[in-house]
C-alpha positions as a LaTeX table, in Angstrom:
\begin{tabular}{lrrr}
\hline
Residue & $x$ (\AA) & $y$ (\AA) & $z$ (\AA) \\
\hline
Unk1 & $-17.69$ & 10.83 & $-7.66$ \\
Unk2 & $-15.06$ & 12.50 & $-5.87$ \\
Unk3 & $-16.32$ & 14.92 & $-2.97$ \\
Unk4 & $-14.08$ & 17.03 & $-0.21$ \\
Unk5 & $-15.53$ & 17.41 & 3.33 \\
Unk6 & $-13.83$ & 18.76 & 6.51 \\
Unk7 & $-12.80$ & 16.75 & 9.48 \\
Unk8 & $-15.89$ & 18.62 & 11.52 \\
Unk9 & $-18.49$ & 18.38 & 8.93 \\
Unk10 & $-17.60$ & 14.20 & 8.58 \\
Unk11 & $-17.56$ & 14.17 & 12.60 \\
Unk12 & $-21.38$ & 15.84 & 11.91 \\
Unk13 & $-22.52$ & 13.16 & 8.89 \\
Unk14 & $-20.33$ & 10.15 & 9.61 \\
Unk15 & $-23.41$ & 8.25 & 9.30 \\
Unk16 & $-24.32$ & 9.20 & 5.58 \\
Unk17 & $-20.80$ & 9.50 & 4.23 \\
Unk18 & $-20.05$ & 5.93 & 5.30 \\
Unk19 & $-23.43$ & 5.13 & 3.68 \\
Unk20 & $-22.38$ & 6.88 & 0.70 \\
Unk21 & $-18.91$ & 5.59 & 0.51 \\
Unk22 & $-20.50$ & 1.75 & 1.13 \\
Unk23 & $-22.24$ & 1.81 & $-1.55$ \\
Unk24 & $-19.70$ & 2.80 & $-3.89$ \\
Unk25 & $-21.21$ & 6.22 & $-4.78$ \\
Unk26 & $-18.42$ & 8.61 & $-3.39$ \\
Unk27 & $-14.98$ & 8.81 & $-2.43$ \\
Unk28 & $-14.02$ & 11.66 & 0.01 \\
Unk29 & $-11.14$ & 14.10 & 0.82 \\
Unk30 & $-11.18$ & 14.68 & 4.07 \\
Unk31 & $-9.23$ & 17.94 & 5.29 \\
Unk32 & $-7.79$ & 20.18 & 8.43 \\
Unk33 & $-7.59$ & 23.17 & 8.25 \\
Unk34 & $-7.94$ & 23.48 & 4.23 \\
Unk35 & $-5.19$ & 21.00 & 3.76 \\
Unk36 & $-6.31$ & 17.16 & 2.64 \\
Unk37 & $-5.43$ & 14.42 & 5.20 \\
Unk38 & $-7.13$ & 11.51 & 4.49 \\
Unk39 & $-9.25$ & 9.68 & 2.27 \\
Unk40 & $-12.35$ & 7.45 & 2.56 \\
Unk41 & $-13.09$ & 5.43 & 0.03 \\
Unk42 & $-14.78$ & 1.72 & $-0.09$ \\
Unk43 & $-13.59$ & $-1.67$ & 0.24 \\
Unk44 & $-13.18$ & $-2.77$ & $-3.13$ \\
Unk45 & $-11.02$ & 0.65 & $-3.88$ \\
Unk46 & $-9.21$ & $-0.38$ & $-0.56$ \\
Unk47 & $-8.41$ & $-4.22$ & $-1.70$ \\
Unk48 & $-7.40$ & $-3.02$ & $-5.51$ \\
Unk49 & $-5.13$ & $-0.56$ & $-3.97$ \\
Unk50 & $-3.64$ & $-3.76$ & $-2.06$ \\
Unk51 & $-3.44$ & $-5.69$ & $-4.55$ \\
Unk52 & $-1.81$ & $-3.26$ & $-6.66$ \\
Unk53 & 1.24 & $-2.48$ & $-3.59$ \\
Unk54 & 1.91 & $-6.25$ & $-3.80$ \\
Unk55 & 2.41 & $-6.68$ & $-7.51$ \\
Unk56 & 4.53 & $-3.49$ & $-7.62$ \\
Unk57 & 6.21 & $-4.95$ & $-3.84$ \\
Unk58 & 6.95 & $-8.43$ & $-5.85$ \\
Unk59 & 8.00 & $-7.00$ & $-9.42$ \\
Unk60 & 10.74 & $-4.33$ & $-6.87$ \\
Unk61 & 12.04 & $-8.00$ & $-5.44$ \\
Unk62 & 12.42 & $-9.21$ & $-8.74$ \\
Unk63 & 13.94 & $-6.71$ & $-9.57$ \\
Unk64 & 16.69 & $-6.84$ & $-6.71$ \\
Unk65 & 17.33 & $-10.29$ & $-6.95$ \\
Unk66 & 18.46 & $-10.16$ & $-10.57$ \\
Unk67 & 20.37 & $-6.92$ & $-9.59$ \\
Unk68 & 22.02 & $-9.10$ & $-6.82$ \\
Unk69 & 22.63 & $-11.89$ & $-9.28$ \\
Unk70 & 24.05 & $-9.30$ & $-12.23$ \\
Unk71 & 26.71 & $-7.99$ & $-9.42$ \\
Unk72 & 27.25 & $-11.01$ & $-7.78$ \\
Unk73 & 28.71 & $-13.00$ & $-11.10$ \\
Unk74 & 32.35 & $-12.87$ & $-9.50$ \\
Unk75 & 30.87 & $-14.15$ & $-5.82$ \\
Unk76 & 30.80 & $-17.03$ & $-4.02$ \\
Unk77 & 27.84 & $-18.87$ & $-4.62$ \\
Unk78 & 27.39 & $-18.39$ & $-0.65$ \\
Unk79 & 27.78 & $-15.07$ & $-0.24$ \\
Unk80 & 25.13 & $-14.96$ & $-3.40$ \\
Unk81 & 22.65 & $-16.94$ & $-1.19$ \\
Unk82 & 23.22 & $-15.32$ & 1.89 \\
Unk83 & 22.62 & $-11.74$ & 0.22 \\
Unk84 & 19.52 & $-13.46$ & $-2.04$ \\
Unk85 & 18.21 & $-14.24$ & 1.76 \\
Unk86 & 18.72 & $-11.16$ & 2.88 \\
Unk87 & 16.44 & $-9.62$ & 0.21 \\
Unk88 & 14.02 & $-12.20$ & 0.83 \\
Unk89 & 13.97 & $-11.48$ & 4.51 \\
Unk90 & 13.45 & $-7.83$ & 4.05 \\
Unk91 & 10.62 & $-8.66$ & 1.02 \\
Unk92 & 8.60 & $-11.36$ & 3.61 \\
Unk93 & 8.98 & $-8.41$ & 6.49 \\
Unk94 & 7.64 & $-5.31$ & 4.64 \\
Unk95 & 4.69 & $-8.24$ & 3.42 \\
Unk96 & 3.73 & $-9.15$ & 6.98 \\
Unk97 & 3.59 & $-5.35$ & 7.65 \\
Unk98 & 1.68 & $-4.95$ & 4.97 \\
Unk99 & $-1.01$ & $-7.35$ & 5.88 \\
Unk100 & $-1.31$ & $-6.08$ & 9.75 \\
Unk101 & $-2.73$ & $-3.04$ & 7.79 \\
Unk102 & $-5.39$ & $-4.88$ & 6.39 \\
\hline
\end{tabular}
């Protein structure tokens, strides 16, 4: 179940909506001001959405490494490497970012 509550009202019943939430019963909105800001919702949501940022974070590398290796056809097996690295680098990065969220 899907339920809205206000950024006052969760300061008020913290308690219970983290109850709620633990238990897999509810997922909240939470707005200011009318306008939706965040979302609470429990730790197995939290680790599927994870999981699902790093299959679609892997399947975008795959994708630019055969993009690199489709344009690079008339480079120097080097200068293929170096820019394969390159993509790697900037994969591993955004990863390790990725995980200090956790």
């Amino acid at each position: 179940m899907l339920k809205t509550i206000s950024s006052s009202e969760l300061r008020a019943q913290i308690k219970r909506v983290l109850n709620e939430v633990g238990y897999g019963q509810v997922q909240y909105i939470v707005e200011r001001f009318g306008e939706p800001t965040a979302a609470i919702i429990g730790m197995e949501d939290f680790r599927l959405l994870q999981e699902l940022r790093q299959q679609q974070a892997t399947a975008s590398f795959k994708e630019v490494i055969a993009d690199i290796r489709a344009r690079g056809r008339g480079l120097d097996p080097d200068d293929l490497d170096a820019l394969i690295e390159e993509a790697r680098a900037e994969f591993y990065r955004l990863q390790s970012r990725q995980a200090n969220v956790r």
